[in-house]
VOBA-1610 file (N, C-alpha, C; in pm, whole numbers, padded with zeros to 5 digits, always signed):
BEGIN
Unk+00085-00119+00000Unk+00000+00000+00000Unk+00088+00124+00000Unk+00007+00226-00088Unk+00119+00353-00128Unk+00005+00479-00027Unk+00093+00588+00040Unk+00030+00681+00057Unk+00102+00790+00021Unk-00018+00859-00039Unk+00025+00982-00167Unk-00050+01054-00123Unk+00002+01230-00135Unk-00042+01365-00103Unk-00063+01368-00239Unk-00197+01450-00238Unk-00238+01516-00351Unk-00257+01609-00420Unk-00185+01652-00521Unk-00134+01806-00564Unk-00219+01817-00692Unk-00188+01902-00715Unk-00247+02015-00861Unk-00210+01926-00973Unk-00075+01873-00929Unk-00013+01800-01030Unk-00061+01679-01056Unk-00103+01598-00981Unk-00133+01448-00992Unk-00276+01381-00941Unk-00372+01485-00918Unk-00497+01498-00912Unk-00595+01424-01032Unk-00538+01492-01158Unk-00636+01394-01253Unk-00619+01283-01265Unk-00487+01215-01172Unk-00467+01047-01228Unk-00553+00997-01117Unk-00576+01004-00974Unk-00663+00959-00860Unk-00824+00999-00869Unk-00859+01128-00905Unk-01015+01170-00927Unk-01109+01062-00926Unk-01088+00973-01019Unk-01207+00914-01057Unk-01194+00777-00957Unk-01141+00737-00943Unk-01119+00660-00835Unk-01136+00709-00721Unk-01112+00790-00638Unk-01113+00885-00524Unk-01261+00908-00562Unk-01359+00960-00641Unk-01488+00966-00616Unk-01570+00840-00634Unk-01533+00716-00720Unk-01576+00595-00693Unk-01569+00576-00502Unk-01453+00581-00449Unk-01458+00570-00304Unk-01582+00662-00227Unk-01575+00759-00306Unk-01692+00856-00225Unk-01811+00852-00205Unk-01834+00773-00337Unk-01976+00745-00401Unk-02014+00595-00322Unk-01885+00508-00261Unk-01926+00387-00182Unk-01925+00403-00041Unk-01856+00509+00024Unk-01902+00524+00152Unk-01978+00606+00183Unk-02060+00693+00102Unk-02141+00779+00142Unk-02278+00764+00076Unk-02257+00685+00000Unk-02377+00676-00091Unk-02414+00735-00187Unk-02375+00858-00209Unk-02395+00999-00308Unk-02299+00992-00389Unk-02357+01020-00530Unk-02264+01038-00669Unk-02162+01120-00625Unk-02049+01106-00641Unk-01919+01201-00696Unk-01877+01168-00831Unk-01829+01339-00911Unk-01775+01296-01007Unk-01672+01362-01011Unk-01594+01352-01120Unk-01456+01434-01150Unk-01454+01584-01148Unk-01621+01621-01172Unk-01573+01770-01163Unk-01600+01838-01023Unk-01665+01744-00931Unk-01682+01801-00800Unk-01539+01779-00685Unk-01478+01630-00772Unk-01295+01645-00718Unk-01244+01788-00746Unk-01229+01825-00866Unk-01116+01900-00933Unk-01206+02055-00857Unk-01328+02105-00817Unk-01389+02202-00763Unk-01335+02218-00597Unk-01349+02093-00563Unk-01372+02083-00363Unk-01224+02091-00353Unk-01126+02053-00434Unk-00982+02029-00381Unk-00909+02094-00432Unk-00903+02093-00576Unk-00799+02186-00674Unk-00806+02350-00699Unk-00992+02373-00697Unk-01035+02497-00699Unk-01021+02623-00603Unk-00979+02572-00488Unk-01000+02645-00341Unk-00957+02787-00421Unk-00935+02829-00353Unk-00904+03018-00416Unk-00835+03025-00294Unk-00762+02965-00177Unk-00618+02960-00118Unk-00488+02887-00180Unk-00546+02812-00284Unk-00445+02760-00384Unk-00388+02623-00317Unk-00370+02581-00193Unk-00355+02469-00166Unk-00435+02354-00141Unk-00383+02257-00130Unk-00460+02096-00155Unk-00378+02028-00026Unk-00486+01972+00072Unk-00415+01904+00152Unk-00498+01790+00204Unk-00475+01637+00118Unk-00550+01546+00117Unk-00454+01442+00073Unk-00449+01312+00158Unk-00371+01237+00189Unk-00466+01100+00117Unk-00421+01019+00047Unk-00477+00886+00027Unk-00408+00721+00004Unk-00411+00649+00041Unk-00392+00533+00053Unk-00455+00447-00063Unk-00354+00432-00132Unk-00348+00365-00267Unk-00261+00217-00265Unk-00387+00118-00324Unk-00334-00053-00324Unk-00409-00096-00498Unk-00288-00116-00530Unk-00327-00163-00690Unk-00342-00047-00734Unk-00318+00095-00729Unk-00348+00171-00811Unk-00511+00262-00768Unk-00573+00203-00724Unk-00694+00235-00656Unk-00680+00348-00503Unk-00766+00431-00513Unk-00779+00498-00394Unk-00836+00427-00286Unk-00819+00340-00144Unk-00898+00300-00072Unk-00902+00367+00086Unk-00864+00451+00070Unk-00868+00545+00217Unk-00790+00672+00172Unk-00926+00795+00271Unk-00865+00951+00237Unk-00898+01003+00342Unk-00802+01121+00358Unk-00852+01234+00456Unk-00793+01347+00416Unk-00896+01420+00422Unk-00880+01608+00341Unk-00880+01685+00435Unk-00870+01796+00422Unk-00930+01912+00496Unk-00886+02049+00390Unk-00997+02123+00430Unk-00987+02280+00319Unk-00922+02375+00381Unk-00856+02429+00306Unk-00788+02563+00406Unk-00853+02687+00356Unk-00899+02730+00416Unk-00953+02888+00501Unk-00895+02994+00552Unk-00977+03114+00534Unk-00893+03150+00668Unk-01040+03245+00758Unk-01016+03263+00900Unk-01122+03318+00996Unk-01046+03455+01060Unk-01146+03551+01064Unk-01114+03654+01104Unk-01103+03644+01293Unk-00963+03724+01303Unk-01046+03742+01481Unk-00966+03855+01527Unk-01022+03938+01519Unk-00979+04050+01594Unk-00913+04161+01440Unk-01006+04142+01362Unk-00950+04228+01263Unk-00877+04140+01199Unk-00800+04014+01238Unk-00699+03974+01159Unk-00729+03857+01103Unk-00728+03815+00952Unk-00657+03656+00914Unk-00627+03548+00956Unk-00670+03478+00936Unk-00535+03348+01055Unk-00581+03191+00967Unk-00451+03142+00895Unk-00482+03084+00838Unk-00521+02939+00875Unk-00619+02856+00893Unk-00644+02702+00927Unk-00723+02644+00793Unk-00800+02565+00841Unk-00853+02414+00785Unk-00969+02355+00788Unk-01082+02332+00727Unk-01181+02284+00742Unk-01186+02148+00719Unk-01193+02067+00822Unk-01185+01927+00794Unk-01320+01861+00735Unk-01263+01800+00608Unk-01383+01769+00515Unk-01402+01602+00564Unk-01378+01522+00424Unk-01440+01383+00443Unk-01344+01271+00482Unk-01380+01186+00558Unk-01332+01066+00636Unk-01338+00975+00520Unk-01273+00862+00459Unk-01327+00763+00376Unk-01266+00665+00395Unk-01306+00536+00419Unk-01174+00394+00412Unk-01288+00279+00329Unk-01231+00236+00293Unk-01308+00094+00135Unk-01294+00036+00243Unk-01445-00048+00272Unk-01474-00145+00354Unk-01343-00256+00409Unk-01347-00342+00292Unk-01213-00444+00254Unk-01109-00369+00347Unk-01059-00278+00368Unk-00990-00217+00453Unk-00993-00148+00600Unk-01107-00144+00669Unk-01109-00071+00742Unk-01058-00161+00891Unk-01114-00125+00990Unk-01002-00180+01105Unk-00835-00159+01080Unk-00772-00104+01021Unk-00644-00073+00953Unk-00583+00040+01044Unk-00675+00135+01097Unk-00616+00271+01085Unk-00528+00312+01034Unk-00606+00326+00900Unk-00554+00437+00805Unk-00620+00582+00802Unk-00699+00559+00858Unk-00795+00768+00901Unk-00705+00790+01021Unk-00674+00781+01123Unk-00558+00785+01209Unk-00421+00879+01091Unk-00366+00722+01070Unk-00244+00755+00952Unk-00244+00896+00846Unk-00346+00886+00792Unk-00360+00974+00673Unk-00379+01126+00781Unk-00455+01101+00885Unk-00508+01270+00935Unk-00334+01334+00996Unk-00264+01256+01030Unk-00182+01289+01066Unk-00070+01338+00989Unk-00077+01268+00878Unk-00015+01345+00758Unk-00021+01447+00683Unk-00177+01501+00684Unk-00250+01600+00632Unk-00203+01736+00772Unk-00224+01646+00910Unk-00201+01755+00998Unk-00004+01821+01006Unk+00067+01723+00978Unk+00205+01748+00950Unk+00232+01896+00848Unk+00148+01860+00761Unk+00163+01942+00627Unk+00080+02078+00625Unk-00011+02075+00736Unk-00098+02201+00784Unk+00004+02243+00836Unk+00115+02173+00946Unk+00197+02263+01045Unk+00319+02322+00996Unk+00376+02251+00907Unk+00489+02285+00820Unk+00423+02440+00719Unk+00327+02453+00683Unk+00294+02568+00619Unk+00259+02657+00674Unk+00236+02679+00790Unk+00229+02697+00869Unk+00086+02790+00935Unk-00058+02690+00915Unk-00194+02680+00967Unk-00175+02633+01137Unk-00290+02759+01154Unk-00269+02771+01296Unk-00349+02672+01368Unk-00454+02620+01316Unk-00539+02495+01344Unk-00624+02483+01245Unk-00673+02349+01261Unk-00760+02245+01192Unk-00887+02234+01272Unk-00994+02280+01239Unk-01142+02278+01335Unk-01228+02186+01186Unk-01374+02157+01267Unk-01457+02049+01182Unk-01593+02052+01232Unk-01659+01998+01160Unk-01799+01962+01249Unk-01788+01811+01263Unk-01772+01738+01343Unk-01763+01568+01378Unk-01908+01539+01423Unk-01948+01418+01359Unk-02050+01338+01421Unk-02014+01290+01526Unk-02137+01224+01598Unk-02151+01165+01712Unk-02086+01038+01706Unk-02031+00973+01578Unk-01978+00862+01571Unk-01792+00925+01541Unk-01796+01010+01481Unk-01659+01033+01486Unk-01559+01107+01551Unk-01666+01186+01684Unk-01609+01287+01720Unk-01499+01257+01836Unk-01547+01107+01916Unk-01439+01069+02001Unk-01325+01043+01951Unk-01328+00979+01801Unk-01178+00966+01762Unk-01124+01106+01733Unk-01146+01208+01674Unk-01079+01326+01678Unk-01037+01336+01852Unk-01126+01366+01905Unk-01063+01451+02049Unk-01005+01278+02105Unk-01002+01198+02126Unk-00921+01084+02158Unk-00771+01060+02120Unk-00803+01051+01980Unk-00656+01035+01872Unk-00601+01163+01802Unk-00676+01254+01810Unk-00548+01307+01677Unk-00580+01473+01766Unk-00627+01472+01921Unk-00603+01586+01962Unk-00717+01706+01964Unk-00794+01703+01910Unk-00921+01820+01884Unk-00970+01808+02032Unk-01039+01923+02046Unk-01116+02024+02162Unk-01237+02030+02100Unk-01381+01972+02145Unk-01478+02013+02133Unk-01509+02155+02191Unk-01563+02206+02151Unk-01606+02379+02142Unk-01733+02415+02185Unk-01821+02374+02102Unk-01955+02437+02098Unk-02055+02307+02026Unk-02184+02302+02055Unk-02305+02190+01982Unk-02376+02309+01912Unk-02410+02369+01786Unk-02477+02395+01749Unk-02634+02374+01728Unk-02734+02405+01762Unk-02887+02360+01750Unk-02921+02414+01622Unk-02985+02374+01530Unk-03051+02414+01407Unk-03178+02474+01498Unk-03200+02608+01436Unk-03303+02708+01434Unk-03414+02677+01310Unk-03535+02673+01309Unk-03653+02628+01227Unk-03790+02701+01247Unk-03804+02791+01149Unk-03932+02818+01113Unk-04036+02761+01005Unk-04107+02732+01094Unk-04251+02655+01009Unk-04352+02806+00934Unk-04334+02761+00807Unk-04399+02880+00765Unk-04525+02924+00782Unk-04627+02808+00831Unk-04755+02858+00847Unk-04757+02917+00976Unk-04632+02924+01047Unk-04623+02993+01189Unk-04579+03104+01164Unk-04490+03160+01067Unk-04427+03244+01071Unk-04453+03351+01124Unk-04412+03458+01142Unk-04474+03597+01209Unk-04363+03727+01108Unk-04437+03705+01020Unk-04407+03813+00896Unk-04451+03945+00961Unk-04334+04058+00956Unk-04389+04193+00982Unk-04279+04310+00873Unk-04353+04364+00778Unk-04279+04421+00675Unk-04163+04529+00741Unk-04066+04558+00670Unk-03922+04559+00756Unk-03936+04724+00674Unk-04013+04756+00580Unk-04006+04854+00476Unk-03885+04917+00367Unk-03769+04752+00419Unk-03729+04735+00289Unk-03651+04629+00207Unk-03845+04607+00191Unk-03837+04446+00125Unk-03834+04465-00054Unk-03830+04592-00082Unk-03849+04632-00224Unk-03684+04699-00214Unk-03572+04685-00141Unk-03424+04693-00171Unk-03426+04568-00219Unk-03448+04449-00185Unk-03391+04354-00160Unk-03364+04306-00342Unk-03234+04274-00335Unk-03202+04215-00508Unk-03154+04073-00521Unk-03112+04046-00584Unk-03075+03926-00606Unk-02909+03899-00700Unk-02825+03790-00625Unk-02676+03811-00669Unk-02608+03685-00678Unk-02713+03583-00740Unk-02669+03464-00727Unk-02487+03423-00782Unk-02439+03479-00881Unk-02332+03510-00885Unk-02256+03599-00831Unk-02257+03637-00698Unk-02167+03716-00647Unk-02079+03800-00711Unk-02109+03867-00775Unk-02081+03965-00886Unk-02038+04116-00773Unk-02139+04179-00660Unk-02107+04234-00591Unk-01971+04263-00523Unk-01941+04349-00465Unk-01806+04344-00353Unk-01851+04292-00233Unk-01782+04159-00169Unk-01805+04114-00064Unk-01692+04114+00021Unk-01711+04193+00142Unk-01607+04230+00215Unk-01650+04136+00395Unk-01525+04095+00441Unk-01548+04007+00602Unk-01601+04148+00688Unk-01730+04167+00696Unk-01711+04330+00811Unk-01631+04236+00961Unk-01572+04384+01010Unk-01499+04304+01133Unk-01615+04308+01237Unk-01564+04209+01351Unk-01653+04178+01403Unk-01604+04138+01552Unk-01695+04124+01666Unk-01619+04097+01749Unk-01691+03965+01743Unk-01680+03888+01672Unk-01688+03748+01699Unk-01582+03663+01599Unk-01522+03558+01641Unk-01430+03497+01515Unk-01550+03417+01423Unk-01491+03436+01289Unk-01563+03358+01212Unk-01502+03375+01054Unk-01554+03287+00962Unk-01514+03238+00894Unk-01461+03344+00776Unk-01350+03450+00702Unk-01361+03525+00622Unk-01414+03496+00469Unk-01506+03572+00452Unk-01564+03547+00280Unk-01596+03640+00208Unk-01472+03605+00156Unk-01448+03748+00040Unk-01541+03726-00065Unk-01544+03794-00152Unk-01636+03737-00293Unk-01571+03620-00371Unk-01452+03624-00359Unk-01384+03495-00424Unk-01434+03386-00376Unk-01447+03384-00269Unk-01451+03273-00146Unk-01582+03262-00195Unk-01684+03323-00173Unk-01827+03291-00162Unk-01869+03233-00306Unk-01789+03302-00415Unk-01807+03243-00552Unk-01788+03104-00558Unk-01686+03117-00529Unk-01649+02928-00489Unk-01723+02858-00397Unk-01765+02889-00316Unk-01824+02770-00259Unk-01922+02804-00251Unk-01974+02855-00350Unk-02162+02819-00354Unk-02192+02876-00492Unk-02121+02990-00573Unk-02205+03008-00695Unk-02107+02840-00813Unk-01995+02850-00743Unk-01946+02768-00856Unk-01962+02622-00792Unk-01999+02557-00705Unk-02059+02454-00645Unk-02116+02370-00766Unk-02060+02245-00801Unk-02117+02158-00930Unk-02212+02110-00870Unk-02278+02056-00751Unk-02337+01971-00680Unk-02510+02048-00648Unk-02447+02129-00591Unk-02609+02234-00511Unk-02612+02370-00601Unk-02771+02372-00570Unk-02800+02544-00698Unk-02822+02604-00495Unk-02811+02752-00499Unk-02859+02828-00394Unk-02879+02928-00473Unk-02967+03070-00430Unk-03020+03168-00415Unk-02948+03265-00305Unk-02917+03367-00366Unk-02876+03469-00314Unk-02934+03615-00297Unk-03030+03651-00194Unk-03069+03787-00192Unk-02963+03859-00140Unk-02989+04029-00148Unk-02873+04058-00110Unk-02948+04220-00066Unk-02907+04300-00001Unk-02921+04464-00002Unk-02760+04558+00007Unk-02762+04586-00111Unk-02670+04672-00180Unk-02646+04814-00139Unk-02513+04843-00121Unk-02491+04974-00111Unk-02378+05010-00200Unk-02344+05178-00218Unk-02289+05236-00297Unk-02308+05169-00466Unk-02457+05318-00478Unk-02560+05236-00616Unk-02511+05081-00692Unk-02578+04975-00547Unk-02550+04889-00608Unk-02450+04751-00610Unk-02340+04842-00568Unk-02174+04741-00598Unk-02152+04704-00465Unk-02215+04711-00394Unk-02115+04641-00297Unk-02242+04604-00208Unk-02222+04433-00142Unk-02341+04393-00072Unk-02306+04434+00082Unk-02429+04459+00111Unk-02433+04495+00283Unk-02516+04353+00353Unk-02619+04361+00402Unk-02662+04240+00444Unk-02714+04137+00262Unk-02673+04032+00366Unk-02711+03907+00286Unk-02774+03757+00290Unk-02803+03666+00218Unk-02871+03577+00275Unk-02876+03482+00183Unk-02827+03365+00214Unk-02801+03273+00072Unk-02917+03107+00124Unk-02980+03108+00046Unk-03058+02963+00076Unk-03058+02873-00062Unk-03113+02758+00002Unk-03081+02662-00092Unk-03211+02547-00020Unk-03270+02476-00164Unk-03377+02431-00112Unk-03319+02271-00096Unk-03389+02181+00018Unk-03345+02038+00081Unk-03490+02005+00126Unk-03516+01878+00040Unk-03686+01812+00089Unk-03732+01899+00098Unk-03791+01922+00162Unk-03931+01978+00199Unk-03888+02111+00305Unk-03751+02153+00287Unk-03728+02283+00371Unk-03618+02363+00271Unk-03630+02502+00329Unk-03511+02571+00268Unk-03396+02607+00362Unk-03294+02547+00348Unk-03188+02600+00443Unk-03135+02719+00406Unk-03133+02787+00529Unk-03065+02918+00500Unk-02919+02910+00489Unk-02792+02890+00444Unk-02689+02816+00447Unk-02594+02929+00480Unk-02566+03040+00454Unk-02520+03185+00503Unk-02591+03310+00485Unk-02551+03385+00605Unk-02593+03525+00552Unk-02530+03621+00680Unk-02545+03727+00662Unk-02491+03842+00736Unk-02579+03967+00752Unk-02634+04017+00852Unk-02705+04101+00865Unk-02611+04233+00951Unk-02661+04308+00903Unk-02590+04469+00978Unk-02677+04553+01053Unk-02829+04521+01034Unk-02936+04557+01183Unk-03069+04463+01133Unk-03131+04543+01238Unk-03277+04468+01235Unk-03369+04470+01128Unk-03383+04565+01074Unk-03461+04595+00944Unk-03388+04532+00814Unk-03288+04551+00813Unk-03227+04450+00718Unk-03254+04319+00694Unk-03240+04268+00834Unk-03248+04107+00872Unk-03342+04104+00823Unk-03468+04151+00902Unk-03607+04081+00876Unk-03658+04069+00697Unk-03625+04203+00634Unk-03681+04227+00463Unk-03634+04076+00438Unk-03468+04029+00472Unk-03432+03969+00386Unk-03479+03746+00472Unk-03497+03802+00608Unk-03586+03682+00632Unk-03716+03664+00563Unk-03832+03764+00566Unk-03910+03760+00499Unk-03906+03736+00353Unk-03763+03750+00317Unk-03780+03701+00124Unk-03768+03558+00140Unk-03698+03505+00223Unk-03628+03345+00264Unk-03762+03273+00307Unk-03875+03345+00352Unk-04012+03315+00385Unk-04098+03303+00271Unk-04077+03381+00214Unk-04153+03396+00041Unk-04106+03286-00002Unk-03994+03255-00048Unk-03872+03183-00126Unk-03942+03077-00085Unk-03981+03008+00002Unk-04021+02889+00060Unk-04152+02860+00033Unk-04245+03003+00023Unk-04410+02958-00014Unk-04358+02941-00157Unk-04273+02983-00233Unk-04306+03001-00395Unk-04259+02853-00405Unk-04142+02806-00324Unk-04123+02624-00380Unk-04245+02531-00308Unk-04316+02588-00237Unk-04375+02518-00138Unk-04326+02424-00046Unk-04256+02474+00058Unk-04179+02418+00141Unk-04218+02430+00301Unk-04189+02340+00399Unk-04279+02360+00482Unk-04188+02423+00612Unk-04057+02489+00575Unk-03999+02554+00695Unk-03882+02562+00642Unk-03826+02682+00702Unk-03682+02730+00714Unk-03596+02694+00808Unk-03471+02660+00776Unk-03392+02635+00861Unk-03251+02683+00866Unk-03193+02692+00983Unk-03064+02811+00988Unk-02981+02803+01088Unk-02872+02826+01130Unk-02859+02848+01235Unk-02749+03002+01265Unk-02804+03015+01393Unk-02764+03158+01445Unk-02737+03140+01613Unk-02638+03207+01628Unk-02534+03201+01795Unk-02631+03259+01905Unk-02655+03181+01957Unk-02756+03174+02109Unk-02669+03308+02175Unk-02748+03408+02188Unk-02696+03520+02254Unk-02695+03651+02199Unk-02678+03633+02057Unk-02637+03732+01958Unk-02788+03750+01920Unk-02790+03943+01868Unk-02922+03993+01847Unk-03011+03939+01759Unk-02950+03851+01636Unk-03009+03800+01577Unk-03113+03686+01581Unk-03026+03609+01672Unk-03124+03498+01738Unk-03237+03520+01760Unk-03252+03644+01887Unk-03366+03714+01922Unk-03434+03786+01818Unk-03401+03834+01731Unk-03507+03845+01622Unk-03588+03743+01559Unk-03507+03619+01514Unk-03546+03545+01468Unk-03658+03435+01553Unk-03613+03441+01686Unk-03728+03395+01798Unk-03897+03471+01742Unk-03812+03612+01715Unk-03977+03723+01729Unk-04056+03684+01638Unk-03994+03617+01533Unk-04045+03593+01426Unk-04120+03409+01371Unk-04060+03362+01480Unk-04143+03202+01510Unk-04016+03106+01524Unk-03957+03156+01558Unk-03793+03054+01515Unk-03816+02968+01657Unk-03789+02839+01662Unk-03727+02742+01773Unk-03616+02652+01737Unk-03581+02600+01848Unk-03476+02503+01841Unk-03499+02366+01762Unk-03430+02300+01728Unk-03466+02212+01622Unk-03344+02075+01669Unk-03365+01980+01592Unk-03208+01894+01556Unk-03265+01937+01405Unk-03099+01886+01327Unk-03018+01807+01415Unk-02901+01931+01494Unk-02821+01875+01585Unk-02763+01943+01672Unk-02583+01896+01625Unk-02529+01995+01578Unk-02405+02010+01559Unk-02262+01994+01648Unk-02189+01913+01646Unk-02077+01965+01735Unk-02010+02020+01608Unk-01896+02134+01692Unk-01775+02168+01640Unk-01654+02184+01736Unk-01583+02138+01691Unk-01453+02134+01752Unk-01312+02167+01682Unk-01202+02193+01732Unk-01101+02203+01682Unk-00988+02153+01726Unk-00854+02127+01619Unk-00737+02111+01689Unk-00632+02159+01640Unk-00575+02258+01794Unk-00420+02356+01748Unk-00349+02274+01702Unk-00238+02356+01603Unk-00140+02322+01606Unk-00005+02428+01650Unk-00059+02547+01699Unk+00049+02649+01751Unk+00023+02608+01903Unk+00090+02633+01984Unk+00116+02640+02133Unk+00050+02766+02182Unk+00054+02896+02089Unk+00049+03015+02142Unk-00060+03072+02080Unk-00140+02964+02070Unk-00310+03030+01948Unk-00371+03041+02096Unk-00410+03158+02072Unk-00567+03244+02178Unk-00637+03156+02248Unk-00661+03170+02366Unk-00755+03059+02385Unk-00904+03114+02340Unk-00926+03258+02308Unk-01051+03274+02244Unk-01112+03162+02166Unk-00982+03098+02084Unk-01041+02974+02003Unk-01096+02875+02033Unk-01074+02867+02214Unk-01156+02761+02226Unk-01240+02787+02300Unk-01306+02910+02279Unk-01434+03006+02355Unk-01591+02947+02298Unk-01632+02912+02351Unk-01769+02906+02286Unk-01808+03022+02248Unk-01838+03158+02321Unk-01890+03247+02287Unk-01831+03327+02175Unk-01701+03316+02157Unk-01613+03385+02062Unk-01671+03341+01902Unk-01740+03185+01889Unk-01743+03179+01743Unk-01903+03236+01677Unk-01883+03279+01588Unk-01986+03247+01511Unk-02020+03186+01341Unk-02102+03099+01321Unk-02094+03002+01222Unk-02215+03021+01205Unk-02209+02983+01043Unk-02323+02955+00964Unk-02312+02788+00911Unk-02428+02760+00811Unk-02438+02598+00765Unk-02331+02592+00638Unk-02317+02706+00578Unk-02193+02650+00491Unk-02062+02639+00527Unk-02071+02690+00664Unk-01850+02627+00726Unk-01887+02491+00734Unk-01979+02450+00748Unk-01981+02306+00748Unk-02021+02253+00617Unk-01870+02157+00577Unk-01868+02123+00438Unk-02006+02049+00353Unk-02093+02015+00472Unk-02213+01938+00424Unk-02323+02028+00322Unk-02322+02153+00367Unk-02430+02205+00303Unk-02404+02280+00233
//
């Protein structure tokens, strides 16, 4: 058995194999162009995904995306840990062990300040067990049922435009919470150029137009619309552009919204005013340093705030 890092360079010879693996432990189609998008495309330019190759075949991987999160005004470059995979025929091996540790070598040598994730309930002891991660925070999904809703016009629901190509200027406003930076590059990539999922983007624009202020990106799943990011800058904002995410949902006919937003922060409480409760499923996130001298803000619960697209699922 061979284990190979995977570069820019040698990506098209593993792809199709590497999504055959994807497509058997997860159940869901992968194809070559959602490899060459999720790994090669990043708009940080690096690839850091480790695989275990027998006969030529991919039979065990571990990735993670590099990012970067604002905190305190500043940058800081880490990792979004994506997908776990081992080919049946193989597993009991620890090779997800092997491979994460190689991927984490090559985060530290470049020098990423940590690797954070959302882990299931089945995988999350092996992160904080074996390879070091700090659980953080459980996220609760927030859910409005639309025949509950409590619509109250914001008076400006006739700004509201639409930017499904992120064509706008999208700037990280600073913030006193850490969270994920998304420039327009960033947001282009992982959701207008997304081979896999279509989303919807409302938006309210400033300076005639060019540059987005609050925002709100959904995307429809069964019988709900997830709200998957957005950013609000006050109350009247929020609501126009909840209320379009409310519309958006009668026009597919869908029977609730779903989102999530940081227990504490003003938004929450708006979104309460408006019919929102707690929901599953319920999220962990966790992380793991690799500096000695990273903040412990990072491992603040209250310090983060997240939306459903840091988590590679949605």
């Amino acid at each position: 058995m061979d284990f190979v890092a995977l570069t820019h360079e040698n990506i098209a010879q593993f792809k199709s194999s590497f999504a055959d693996l994807y497509t058997l432990c997860f159940n869901v189609p992968m194809d070559g162009s959602e490899v060459d998008w999720r790994y090669a495309s990043n708009p940080m330019n690096d690839i850091f995904s480790w695989i275990a190759v027998e006969n030529g075949q991919v039979v065990a991987n571990y990735s993670v995306s590099p990012i970067e999160v604002m905190h305190k005004g500043k940058p800081v470059k880490c990792a979004l840990s994506l997908n776990t995979m081992t080919h049946p025929d193989f597993s009991g091996r620890g090779l997800f062990i092997q491979l994460a540790n190689m991927v984490y070598k090559d985060l530290k040598d470049k020098g990423y300040a940590f690797v954070m994730g959302f882990p299931n309930n089945i995988s999350n002891r092996t992160f904080v067990n074996k390879l070091g991660w700090r659980d953080i925070l459980v996220m609760p999904t927030m859910k409005i049922d639309i025949d509950k809703a409590r619509v109250k016009p914001s008076g400006l629901e006739d700004s509201v435009i639409s930017d499904d190509s992120f064509k706008l200027s999208y700037t990280s406003e600073e913030a006193e919470y850490i969270h994920v930076n998304k420039s327009g590059e960033y947001l282009k990539w992982r959701i207008s150029d997304n081979p896999t999922n279509q989303y919807s983007n409302f938006v309210i624009a400033d300076d005639d137009g060019k540059k987005a202020g609050s925002y709100i990106v959904v995307k429809e799943f069964r019988n709900l619309i997830n709200i998957v990011d957005c950013r609000f800058r006050n109350e009247s904002e929020m609501r126009a552009l909840m209320n379009r995410a409310i519309a958006f949902a009668n026009e597919k006919q869908k029977e609730s919204i779903t989102f999530w937003l940081k227990l504490g922060c003003w938004e929450h409480l708006v979104a309460e005013g408006m019919g929102a409760v707690l929901t599953s499923p319920v999220t962990y996130f966790g992380l793991c340093p690799f500096k000695e001298d990273l903040s412990e803000d990072f491992f603040n619960a209250e310090m983060w705030y997240l939306n459903m697209c840091d988590d590679n699922v949605y």
